[in-house]
N, CA, C and O of each residue as an XYZ file, in Angstrom:
644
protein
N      15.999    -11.066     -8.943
C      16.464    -11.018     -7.566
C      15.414    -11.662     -6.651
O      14.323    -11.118     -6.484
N      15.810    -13.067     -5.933
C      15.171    -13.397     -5.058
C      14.963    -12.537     -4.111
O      16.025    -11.988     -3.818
N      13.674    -11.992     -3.207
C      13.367    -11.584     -1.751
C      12.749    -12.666     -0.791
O      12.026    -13.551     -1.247
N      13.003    -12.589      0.357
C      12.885    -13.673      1.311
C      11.240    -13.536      1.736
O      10.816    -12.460      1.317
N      10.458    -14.121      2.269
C       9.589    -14.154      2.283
C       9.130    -13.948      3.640
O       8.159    -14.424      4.229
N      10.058    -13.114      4.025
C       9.959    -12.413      5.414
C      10.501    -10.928      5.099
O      10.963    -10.244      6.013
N      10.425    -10.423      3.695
C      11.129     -9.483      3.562
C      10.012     -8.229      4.364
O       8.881     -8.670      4.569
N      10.175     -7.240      4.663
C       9.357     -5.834      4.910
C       8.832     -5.291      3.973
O       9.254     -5.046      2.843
N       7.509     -5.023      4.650
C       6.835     -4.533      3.134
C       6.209     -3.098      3.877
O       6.046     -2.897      5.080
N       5.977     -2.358      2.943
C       5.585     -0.996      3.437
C       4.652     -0.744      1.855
O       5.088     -1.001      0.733
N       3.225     -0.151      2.207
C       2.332      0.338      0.945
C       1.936      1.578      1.484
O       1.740      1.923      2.649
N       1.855      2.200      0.378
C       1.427      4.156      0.550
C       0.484      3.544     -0.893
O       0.771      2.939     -1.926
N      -0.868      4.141     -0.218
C      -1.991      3.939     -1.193
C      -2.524      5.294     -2.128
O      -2.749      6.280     -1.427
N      -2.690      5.430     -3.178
C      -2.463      6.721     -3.600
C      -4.087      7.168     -3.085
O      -4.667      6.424     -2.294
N      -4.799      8.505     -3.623
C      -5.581      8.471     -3.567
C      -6.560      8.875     -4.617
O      -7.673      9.393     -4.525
N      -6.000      8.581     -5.419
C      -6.559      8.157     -6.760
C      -5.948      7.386     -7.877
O      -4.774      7.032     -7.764
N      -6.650      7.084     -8.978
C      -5.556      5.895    -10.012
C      -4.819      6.847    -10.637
O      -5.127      8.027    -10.808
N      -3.702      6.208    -11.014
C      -2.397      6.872    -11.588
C      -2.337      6.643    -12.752
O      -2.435      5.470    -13.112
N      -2.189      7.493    -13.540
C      -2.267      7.093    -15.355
C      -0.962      5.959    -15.684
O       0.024      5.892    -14.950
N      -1.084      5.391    -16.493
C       0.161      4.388    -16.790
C       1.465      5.575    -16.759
O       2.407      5.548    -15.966
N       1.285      6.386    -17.611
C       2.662      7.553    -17.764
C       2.806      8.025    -16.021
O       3.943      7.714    -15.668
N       2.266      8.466    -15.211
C       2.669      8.711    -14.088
C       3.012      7.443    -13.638
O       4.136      7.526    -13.143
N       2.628      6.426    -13.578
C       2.975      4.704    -13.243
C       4.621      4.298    -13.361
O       5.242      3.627    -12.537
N       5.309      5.062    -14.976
C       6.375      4.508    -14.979
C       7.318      5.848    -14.560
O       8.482      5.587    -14.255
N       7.028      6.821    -14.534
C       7.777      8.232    -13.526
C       7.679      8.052    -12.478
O       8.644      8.379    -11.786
N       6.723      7.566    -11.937
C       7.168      6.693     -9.975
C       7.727      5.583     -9.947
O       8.121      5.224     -8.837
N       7.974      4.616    -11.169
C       8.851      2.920    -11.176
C       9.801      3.339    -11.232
O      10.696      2.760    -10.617
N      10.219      4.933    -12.224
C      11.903      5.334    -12.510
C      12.286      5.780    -11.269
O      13.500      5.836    -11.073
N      11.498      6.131    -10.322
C      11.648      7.407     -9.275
C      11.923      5.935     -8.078
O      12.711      6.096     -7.146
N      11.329      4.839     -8.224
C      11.762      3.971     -7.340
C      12.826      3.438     -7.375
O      13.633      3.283     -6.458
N      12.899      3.055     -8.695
C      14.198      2.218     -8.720
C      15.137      2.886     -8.227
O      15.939      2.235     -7.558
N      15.362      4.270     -8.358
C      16.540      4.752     -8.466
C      16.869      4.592     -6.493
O      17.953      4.232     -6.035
N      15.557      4.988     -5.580
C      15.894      5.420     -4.353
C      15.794      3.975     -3.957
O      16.673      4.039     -3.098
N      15.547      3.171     -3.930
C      15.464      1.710     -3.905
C      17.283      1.260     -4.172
O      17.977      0.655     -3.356
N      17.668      1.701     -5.364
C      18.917      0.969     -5.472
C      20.067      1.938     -4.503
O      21.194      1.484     -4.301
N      19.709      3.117     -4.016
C      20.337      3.708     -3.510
C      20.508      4.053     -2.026
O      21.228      4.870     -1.452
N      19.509      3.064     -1.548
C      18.824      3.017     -0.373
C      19.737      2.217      0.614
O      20.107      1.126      0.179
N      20.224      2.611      2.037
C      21.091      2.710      2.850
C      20.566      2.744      4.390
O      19.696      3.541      4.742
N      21.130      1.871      5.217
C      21.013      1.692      6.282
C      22.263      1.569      6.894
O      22.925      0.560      6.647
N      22.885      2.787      7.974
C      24.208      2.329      8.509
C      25.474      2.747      7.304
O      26.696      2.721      7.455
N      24.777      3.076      6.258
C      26.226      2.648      5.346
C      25.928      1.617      4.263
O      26.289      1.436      3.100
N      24.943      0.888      5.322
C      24.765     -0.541      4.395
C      24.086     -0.151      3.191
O      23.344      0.830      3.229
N      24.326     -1.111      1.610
C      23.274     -1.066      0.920
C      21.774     -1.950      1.422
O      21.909     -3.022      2.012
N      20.732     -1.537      1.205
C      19.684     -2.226      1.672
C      19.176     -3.150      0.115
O      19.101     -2.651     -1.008
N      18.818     -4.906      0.579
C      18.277     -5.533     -0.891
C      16.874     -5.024     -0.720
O      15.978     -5.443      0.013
N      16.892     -4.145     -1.466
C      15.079     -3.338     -2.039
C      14.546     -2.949     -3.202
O      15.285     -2.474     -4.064
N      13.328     -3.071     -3.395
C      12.677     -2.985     -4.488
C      11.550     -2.198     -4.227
O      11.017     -2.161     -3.117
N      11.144     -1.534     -5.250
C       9.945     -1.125     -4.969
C       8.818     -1.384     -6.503
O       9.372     -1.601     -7.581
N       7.375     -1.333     -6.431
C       6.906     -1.366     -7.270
C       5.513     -0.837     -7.513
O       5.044     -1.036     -6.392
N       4.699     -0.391     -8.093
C       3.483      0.279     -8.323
C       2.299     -0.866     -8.656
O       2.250     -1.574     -9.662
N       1.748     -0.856     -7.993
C       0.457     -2.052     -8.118
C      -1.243     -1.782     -8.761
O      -2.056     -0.948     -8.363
N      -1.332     -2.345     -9.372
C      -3.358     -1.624    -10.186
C      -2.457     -0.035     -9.978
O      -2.470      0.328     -8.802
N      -1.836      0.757    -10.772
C      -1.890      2.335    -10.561
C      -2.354      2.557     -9.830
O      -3.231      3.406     -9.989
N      -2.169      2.046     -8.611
C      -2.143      3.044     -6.993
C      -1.802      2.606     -6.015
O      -1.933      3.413     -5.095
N      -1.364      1.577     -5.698
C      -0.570      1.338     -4.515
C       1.098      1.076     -4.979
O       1.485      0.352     -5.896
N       1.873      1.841     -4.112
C       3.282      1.994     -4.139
C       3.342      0.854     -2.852
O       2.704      0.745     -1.806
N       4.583     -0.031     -3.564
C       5.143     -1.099     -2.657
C       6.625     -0.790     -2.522
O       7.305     -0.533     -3.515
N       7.194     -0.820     -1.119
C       8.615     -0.754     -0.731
C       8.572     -2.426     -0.513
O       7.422     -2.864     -0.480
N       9.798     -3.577     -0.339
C      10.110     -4.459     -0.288
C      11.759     -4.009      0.126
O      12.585     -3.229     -0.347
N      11.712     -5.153      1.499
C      13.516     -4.851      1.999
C      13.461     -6.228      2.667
O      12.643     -6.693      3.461
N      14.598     -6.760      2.102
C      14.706     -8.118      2.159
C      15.962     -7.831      3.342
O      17.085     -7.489      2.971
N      15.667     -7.990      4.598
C      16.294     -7.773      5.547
C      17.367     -8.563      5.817
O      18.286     -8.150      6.524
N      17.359     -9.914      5.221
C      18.215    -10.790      5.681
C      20.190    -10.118      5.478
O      21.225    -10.357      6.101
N      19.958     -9.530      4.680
C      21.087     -8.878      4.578
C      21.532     -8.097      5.614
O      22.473     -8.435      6.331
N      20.671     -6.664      5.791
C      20.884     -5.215      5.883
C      19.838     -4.856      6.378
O      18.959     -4.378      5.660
N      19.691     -4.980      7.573
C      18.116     -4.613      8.591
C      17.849     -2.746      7.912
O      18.564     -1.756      7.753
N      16.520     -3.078      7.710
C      16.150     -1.070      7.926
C      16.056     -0.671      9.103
O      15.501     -1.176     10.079
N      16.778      0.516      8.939
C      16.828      1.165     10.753
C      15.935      2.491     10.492
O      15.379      3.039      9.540
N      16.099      2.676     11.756
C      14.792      3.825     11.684
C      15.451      5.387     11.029
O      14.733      6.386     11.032
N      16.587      5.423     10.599
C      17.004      6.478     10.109
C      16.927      6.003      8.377
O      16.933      6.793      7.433
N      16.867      4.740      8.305
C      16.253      4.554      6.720
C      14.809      4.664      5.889
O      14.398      5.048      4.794
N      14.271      4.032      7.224
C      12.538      3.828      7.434
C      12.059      5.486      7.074
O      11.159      5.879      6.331
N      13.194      6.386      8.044
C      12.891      8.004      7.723
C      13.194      8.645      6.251
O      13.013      9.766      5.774
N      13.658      7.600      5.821
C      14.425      8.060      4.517
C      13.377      7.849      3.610
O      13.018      8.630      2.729
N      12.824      6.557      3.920
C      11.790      5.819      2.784
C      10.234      7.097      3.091
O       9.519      7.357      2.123
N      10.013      7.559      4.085
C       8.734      8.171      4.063
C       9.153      9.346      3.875
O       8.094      9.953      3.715
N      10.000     10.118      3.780
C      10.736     11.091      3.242
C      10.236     11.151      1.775
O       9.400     11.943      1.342
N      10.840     10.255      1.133
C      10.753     10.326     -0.615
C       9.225     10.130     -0.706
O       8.644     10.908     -1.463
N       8.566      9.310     -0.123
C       7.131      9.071     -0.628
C       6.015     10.161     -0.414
O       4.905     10.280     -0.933
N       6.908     11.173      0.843
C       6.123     12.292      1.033
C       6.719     13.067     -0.471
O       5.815     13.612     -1.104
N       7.758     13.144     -0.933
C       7.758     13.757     -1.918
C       7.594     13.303     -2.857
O       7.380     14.039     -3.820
N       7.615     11.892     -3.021
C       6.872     11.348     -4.346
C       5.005     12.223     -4.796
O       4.574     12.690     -5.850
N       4.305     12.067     -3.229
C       3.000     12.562     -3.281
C       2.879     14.095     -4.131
O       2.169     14.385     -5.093
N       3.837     14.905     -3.388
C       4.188     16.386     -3.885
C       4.151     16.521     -5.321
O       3.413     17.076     -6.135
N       5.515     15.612     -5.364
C       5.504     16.281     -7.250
C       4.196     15.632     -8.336
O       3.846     16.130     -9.406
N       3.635     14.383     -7.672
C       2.928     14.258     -8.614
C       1.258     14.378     -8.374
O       0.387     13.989     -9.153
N       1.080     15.008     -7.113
C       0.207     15.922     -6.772
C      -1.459     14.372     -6.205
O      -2.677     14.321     -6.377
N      -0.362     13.434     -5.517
C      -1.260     12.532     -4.812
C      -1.050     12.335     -3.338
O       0.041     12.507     -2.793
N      -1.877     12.055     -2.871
C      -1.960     11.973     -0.999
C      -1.726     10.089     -1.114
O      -2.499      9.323     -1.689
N      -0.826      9.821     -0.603
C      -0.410      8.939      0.043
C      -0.190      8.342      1.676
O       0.442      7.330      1.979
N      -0.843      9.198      2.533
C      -0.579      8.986      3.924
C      -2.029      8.949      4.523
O      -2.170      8.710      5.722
N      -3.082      9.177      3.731
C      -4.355      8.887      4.103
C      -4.779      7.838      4.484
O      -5.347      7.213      3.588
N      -4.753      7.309      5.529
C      -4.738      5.634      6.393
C      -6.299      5.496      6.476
O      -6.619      4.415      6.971
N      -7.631      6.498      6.037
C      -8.764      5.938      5.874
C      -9.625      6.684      4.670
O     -10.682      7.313      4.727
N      -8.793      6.379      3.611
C      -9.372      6.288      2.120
C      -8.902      4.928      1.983
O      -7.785      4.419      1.891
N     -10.455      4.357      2.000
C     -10.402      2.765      2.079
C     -10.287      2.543      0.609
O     -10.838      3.283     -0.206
N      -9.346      1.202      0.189
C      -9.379      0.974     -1.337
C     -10.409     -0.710     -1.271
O     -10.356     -1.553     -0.376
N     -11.166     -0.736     -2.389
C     -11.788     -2.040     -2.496
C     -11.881     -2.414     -4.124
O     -11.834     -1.337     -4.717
N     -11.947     -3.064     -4.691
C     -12.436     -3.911     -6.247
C     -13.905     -4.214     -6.353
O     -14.723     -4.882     -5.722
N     -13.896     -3.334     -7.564
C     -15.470     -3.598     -8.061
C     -14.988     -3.771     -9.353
O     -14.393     -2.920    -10.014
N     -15.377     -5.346     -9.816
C     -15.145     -5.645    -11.112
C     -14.086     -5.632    -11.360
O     -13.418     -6.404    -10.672
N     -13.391     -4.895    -12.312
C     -11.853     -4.914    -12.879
C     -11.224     -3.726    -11.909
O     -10.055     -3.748    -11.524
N     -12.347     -2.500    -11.513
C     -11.571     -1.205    -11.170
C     -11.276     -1.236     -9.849
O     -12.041     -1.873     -9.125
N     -10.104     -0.555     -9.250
C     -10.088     -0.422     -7.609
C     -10.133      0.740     -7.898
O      -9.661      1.398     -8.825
N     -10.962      1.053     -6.719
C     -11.869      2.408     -6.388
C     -11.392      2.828     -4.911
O     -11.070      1.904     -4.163
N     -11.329      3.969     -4.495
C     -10.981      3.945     -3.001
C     -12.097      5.066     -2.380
O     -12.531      5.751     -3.307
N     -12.488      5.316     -1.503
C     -13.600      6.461     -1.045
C     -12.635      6.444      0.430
O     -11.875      5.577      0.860
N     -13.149      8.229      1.167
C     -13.248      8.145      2.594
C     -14.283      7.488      3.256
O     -15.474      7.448      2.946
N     -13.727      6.993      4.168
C     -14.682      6.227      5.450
C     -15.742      6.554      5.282
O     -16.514      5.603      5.158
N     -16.432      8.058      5.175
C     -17.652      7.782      5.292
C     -18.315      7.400      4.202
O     -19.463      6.969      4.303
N     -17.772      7.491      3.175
C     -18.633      7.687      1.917
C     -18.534      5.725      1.609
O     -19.499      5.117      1.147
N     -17.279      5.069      1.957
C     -17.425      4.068      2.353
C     -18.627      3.050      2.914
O     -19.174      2.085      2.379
N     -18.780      3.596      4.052
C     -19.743      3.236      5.232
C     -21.144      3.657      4.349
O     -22.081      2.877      4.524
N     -21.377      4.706      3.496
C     -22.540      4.895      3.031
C     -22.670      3.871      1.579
O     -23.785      3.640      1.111
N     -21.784      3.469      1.132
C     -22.095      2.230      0.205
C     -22.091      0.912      0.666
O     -22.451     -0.029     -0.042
N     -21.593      0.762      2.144
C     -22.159     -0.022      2.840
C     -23.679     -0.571      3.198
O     -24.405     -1.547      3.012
N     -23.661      0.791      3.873
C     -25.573      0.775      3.838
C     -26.106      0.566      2.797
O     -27.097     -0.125      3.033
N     -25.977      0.862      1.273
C     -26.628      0.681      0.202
C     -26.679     -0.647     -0.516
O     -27.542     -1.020     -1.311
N     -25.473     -1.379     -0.048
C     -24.802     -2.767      0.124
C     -24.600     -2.997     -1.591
O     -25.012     -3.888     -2.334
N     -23.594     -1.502     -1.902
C     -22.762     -1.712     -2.922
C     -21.103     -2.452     -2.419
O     -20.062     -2.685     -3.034
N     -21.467     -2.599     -1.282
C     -20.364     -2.863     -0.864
C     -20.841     -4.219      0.696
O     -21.522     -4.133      1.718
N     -20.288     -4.950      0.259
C     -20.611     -6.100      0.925
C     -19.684     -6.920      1.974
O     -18.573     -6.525      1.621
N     -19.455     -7.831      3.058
C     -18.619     -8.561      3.219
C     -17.983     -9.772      2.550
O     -17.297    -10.656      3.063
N     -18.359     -9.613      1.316
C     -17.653    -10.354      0.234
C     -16.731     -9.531     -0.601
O     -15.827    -10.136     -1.178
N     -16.830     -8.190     -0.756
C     -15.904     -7.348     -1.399
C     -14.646     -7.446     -1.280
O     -14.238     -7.654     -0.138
N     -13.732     -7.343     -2.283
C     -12.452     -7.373     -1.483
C     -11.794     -5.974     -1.203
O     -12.053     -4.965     -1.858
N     -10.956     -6.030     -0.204
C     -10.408     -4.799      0.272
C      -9.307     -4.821      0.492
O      -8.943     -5.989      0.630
N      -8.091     -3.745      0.674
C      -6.708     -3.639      0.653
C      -6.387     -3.512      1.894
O      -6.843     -2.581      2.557
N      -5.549     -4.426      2.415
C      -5.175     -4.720      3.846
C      -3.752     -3.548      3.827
O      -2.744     -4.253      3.876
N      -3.506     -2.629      3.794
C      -2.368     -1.489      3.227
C      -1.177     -1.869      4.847
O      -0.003     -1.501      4.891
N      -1.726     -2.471      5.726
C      -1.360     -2.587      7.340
C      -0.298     -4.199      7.347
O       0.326     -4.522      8.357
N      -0.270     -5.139      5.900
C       0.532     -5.990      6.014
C       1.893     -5.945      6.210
O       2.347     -4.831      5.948
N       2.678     -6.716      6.562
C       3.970     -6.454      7.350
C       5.237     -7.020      6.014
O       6.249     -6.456      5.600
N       4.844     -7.848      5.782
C       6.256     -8.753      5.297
C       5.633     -9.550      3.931
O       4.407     -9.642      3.882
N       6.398    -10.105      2.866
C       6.238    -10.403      1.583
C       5.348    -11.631      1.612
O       4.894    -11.951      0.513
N       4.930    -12.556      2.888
C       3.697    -13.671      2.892
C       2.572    -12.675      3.169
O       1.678    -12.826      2.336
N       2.355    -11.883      3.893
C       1.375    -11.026      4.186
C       0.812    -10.550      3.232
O      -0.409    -10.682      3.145
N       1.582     -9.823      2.191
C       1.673     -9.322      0.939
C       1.042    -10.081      0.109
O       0.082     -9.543     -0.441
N       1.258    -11.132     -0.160
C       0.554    -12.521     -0.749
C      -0.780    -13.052     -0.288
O      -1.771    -13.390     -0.936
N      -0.532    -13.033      1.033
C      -1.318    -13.525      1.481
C      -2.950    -12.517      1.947
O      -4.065    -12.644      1.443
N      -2.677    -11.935      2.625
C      -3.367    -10.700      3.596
C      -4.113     -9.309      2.703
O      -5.152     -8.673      2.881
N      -3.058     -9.237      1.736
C      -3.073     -7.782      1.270
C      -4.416     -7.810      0.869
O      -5.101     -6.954      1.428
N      -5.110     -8.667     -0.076
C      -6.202     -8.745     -0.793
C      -7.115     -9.430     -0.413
O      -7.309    -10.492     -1.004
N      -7.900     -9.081      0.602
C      -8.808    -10.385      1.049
C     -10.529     -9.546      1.172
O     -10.823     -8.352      1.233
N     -11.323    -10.701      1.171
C     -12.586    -10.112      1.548
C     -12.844     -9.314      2.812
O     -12.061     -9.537      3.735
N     -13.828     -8.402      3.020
C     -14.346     -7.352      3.186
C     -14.210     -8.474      4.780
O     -13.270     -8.352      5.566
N     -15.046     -9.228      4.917
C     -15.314     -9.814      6.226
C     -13.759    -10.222      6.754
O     -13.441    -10.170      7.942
N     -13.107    -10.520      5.977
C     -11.773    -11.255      6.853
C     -10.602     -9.894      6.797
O      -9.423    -10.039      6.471
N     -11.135     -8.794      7.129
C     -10.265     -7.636      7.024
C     -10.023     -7.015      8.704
O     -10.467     -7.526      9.733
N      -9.136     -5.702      8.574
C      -9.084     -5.394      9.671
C     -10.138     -4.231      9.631
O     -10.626     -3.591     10.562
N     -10.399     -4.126      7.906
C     -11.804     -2.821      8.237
C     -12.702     -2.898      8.579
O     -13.241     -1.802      8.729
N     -13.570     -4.132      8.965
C     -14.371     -4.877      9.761
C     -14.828     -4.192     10.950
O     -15.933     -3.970     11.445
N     -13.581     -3.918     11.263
C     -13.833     -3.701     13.171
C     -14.353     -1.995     12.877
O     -15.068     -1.540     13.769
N     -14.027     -1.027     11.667
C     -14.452      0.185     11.802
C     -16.549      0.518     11.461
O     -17.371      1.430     11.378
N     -16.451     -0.656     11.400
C     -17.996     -0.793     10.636
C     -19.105     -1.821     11.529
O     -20.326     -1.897     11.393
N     -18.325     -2.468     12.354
C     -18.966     -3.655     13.026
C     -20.959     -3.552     12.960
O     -21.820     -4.347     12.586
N     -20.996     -2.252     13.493
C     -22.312     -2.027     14.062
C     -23.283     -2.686     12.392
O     -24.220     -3.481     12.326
N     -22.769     -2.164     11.607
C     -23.457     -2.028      9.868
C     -23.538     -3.250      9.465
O     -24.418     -3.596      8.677
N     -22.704     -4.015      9.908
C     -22.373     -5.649      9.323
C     -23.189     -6.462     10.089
O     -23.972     -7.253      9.563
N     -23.037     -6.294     11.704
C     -23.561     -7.088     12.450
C     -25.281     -6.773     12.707
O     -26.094     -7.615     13.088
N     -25.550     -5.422     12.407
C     -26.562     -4.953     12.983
C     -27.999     -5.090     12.296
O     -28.995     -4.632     12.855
């Protein structure tokens, strides 16, 4: 199934890695609300998918079947209960995720900011842009170095100083 490359993208970052077996009990758990997924009545063209065992991707190829905000409620609905049953926080907007080597690792801000200072963590690192909008973003944005991020601006003083 083609998606347009303006499709909507939505990521819930787990907050920790997901074993492959929990990996394909959240792909079954997507597909299903993904193919069943409704706006208006409408079917919505959506996909969802699990990325490195820990980031959950929604994809809604709008050109069809816009998401409305009573779907949008639908989609954070399940992901709050996706978190529940399988006992991960997904709505934590500063458990920063970054790549060291093969592994993505995620810490809170501060503990972040303190491997900063130690400069295990650099403006060359790459980091998860979780704030991209649409399927070029996704491509493009999601994965970029530490300096060309929007986490930049939470650290400025450490980088610049």
């Amino acid at each position: 199934m083609e998606f347009s490359q303006h499709s909507r993208v939505w990521i819930y970052q787990a907050d920790k890695k997901l074993t492959d077996e929990v990996v394909q009990q959240i792909q079954q758990e997507l597909d299903k609300f993904t193919t069943g997924w409704t706006a208006h009545n409408n079917q919505l063209k959506a996909k969802g998918e699990v990325r490195y065992n820990r980031f959950l991707i929604l994809i809604v190829d709008e050109s069809q079947a816009g998401a409305s905000g009573c779907s949008i409620d639908k989609s954070v609905h399940f992901m709050q209960n996706i978190g529940q049953h399988f006992n991960i926080n997904l709505f934590d907007r500063f458990n920063l995720a970054y790549r060291d080597g093969e592994e993505i690792l995620s810490l809170p801000r501060h503990a972040f900011e303190n491997m900063l200072k130690q400069g295990k963590i650099n403006t060359e690192t790459i980091v998860y842009n979780n704030m991209v909008q649409n399927l070029t973003e996704l491509e493009t944005k999601w994965e970029v170095p530490f300096k060309n991020s929007w986490h930049i601006q939470l650290f400025r003083d450490l980088v610049n100083g």
